[in-house]
C-alpha positions in Angstrom: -63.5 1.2 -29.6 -60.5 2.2 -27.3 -57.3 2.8 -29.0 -54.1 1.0 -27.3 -51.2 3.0 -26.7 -47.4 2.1 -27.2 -46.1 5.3 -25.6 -44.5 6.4 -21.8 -46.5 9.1 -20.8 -44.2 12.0 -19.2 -45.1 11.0 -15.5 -43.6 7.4 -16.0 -40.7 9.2 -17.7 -40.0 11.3 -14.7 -40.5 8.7 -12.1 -37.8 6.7 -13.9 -35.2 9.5 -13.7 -36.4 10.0 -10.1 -36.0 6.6 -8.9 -32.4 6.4 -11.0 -31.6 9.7 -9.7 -32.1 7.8 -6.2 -30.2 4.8 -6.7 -27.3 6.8 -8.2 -27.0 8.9 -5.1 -26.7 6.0 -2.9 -24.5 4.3 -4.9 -21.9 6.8 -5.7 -20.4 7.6 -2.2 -20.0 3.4 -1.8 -17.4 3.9 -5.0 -15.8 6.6 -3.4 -14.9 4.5 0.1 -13.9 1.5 -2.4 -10.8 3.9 -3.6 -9.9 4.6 -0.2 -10.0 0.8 0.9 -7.5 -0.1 -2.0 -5.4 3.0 -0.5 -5.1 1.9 2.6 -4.8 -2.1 1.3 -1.6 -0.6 -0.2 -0.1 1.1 2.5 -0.7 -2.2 4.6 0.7 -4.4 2.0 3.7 -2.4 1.8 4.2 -2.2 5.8 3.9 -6.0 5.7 6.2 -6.4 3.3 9.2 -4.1 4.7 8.7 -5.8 7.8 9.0 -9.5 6.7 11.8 -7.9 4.7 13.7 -6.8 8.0 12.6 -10.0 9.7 14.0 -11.8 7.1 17.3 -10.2 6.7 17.8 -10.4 10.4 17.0 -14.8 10.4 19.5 -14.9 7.9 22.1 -12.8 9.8 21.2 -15.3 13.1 21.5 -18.4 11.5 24.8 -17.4 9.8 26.7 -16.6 13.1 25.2 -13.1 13.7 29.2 -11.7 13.1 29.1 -10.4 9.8 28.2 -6.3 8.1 26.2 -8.2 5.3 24.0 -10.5 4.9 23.5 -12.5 0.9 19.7 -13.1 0.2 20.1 -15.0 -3.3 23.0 -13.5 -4.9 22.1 -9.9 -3.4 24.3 -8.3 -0.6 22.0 -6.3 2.4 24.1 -4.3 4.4 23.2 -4.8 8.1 23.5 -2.8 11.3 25.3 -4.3 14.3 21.7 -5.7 15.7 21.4 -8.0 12.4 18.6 -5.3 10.5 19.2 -3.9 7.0 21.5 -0.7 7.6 19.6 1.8 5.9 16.9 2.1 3.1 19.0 1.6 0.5 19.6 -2.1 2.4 16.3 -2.9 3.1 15.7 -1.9 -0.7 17.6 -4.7 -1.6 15.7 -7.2 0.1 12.3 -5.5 -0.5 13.6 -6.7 -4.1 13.3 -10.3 -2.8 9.4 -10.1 -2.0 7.3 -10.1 -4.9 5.2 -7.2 -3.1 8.0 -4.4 -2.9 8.0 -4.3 -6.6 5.2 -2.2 -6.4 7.3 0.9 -4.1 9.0 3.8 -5.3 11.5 5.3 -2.4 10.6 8.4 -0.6 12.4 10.6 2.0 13.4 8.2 4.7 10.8 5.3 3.4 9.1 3.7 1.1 5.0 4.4 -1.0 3.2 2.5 -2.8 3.9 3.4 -6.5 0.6 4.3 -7.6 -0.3 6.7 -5.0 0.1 9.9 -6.7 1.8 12.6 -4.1 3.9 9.7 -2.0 5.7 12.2 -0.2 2.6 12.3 2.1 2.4 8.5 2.4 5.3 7.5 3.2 5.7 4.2 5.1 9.1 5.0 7.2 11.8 2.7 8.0 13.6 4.1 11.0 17.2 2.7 11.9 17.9 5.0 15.1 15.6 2.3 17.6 16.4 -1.4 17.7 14.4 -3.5 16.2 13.7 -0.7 13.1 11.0 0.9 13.5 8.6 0.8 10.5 5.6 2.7 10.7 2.2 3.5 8.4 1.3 7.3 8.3 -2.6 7.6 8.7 -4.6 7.4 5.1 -6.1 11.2 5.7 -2.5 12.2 4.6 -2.2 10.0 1.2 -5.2 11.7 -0.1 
């Protein structure tokens, strides 16, 4: 009479780790690009929202006569330039404040990272008052690494 067994042999052992082994090396480097997607997501996010910030300051500064060195975006003061844009970081600070998005900045140099990136120096998204309308510009995602 044949005796039943209840046991893995060692070859079904090994082609279990060998097929696992597989699957984990394809899905590893998928992970990887995941955390550079939600880098880059960041940076655009944060380019957005300094520039509806500018275009916003710059409505209100139309639609109040265009005549004035500030502009009040509710109950907040943005110094503008004489084309209408916020003046200078600090002033488009201010009405980054207004956007639920540019809570999540920390000011850097001449512009503005996300605030979970870890060396923002690199990824800096620049706000640049010397061109009219301001130029506001994205640096490329190899240097936020």
């Amino acid at each position: 009479m044949e005796k039943l067994q209840n046991r893995f042999s060692l070859s079904d052992t090994i082609s279990v780790i060998v097929i696992l082994g597989t699957l984990s090396a394809f899905a590893l480097p998928g992970f990887a690009n995941v955390e550079r997607e939600s880098r880059q997501a960041a940076l655009d996010e944060l380019t957005s929202a300094m520039r509806n910030s500018t275009a916003l300051v710059h409505a209100v500064w139309m639609a109040t006569g265009a005549n004035s060195a500030t502009v009040m975006l509710e109950g907040r003061e943005v110094k503008v330039n004489a084309q209408g844009y916020p003046a200078d970081e600090s002033a488009l600070r201010v009405a980054l404040s207004q956007d639920p998005v540019g809570h999540g900045y920390v000011l850097s140099g001449n512009g503005f990272a996300p605030a979970d990136i870890t060396h923002p120096g690199a990824c800096t998204v620049s706000y640049d008052t010397s061109v009219n309308p301001p130029l506001i510009s994205s640096p490329a995602l190899l240097d936020c690494e």
